[in-house]
C-alpha positions in Angstrom: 101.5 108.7 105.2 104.8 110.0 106.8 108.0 108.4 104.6 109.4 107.5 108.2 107.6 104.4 108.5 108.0 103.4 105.1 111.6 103.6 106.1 111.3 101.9 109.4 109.4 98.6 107.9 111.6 98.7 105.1 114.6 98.9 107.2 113.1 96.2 109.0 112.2 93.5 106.2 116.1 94.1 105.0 117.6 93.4 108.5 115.3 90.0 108.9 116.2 89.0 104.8 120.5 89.4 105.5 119.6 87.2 109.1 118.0 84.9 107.2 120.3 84.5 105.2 123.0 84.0 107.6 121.8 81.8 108.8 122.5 78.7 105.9 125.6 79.1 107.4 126.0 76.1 109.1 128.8 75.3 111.5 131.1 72.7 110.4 131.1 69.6 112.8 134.8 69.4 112.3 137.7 71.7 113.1 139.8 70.9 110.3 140.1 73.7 107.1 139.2 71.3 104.7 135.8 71.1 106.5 135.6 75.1 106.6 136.7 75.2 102.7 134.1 72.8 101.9 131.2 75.8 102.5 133.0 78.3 99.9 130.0 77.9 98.2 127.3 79.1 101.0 129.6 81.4 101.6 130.0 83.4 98.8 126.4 82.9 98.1 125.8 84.4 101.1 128.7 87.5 100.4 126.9 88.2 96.9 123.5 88.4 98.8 124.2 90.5 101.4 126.3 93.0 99.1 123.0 93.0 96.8 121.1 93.8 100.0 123.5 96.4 101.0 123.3 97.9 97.5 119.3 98.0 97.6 119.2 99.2 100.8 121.5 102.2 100.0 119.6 103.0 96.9 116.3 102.4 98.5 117.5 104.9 101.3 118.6 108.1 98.9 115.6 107.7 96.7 113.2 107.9 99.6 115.2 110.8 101.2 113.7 112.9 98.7 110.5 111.8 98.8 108.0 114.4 101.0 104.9 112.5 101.3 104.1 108.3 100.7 101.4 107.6 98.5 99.2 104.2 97.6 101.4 104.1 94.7 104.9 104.3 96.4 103.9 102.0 99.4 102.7 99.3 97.1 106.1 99.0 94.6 107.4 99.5 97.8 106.2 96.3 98.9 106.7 94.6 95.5 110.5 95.2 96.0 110.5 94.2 99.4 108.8 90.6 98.3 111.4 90.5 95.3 114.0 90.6 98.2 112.7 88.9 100.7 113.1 85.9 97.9 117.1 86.1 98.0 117.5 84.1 101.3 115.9 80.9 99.4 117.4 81.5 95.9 121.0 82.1 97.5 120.2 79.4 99.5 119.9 77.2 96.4 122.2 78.6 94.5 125.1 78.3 97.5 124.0 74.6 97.7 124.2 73.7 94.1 127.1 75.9 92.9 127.3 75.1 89.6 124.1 74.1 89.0 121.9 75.5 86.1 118.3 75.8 87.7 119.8 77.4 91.0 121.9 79.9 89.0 118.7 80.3 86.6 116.8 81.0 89.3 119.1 83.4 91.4 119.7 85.4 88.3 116.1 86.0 87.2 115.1 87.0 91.0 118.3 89.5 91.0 116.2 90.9 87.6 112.9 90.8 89.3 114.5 93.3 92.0 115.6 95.3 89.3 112.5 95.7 87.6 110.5 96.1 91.2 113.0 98.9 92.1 112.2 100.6 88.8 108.8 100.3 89.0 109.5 102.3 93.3 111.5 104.9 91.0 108.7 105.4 88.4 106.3 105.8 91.4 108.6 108.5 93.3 109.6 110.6 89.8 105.8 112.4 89.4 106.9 113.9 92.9 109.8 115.8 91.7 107.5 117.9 88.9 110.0 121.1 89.3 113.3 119.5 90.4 115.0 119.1 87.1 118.3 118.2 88.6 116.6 115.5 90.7 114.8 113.7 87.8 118.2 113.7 86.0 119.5 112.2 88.9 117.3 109.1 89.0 117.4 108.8 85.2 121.2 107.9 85.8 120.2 105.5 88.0 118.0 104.0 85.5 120.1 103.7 82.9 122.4 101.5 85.1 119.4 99.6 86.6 118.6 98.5 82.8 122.3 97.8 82.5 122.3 95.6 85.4 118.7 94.4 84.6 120.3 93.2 80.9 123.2 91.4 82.6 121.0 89.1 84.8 118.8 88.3 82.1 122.0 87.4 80.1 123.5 85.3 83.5 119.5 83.6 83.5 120.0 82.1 79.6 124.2 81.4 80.1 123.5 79.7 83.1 122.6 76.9 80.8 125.8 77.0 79.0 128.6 78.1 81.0 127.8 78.2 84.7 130.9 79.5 85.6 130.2 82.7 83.4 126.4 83.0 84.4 128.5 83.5 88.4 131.0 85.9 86.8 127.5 88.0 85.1 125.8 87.7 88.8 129.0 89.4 90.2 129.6 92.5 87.3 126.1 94.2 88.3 127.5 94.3 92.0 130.7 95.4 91.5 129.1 98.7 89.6 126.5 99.4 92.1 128.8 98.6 95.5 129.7 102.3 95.4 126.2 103.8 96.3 125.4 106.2 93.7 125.4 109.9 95.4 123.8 111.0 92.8 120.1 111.2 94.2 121.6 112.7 97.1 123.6 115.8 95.7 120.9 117.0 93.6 118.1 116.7 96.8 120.9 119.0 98.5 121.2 121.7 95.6 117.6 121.7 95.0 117.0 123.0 98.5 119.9 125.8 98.4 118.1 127.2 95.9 
């Protein structure tokens, strides 16, 4: 199968998750700030999930630029991602709702882990492709080590969401501020692979 349509549903399945999600922001019935300030919590439910998105969708993008053919394998963890993230627009939902609730945050954390895992489990499935590109298996094994960073974190926000609410938000938020830069990585090695 040619990667392009891979990329195009993919693309796709992100654009309809972040309008989804946009969505649970209602319109206020009144014109007054306090009844604007009063959805802070939607809001940056909804902020956090579309800069998650954002970050996936970057990541999602390099890796597959270097992918030549889609196999069974790739198209299917693929998908599992893609279902991990299509759960955000409910979970942010709940969480922005309940803000600071310990089941929404709970739950909110563990999917932002089950994302992780899925887009491990899309990078294990694209690695067997690079058999001679040394520099581009080092690449992705950077990006693993701060996926299993990240990963650690939301399990840690899941289990202090119990506690401390307020810290299980401030965990939720670390993992996005170190992946908001997308990681070039991927990229640089694809490009001084094929000078070679």
């Amino acid at each position: 199968m040619n990667k392009t349509r891979l990329e195009a549903f993919s693309d796709g399945v992100l654009a309809i998750i972040i309008t989804i999600m946009v969505l649970e922001l209602k319109v206020p019935h009144e014109t007054s700030i306090k009844a604007l300030l009063i959805l802070w919590p939607v809001f940056f439910s909804y902020l956090i999930s579309f800069i998650y998105v954002g970050i996936y969708w970057g990541n999602h993008h390099h890796l597959l630029h270097t992918v030549h053919h889609v196999n069974g394998k790739i198209i299917w963890a693929n998908m599992g991602l893609l279902f991990c993230l299509s759960l955000l627009p409910f979970t942010s939902a709940w969480m922005g709702e309940n803000i600071p609730e310990k089941i929404p945050l709970m739950l909110y954390s563990i999917n932002l882990a089950v994302c992780a895992v899925a887009f491990y489990f899309l990078q294990m499935c694209v690695l067997p492709q690079y058999k001679t590109t040394s520099k581009l298996i080092d690449a992705v094994k950077k990006q693993k080590t701060k996926g299993m960073i990240s990963l650690g974190i939301y399990i840690a926000a899941a289990v202090v969401s119990f506690i401390m609410p307020w810290l299980s938000i401030i965990l939720i938020i670390i993992p996005a501020i170190l992946w908001v830069i997308p990681d070039k990585n991927i990229e640089e090695a694809f490009v001084e692979e094929h000078k070679e």
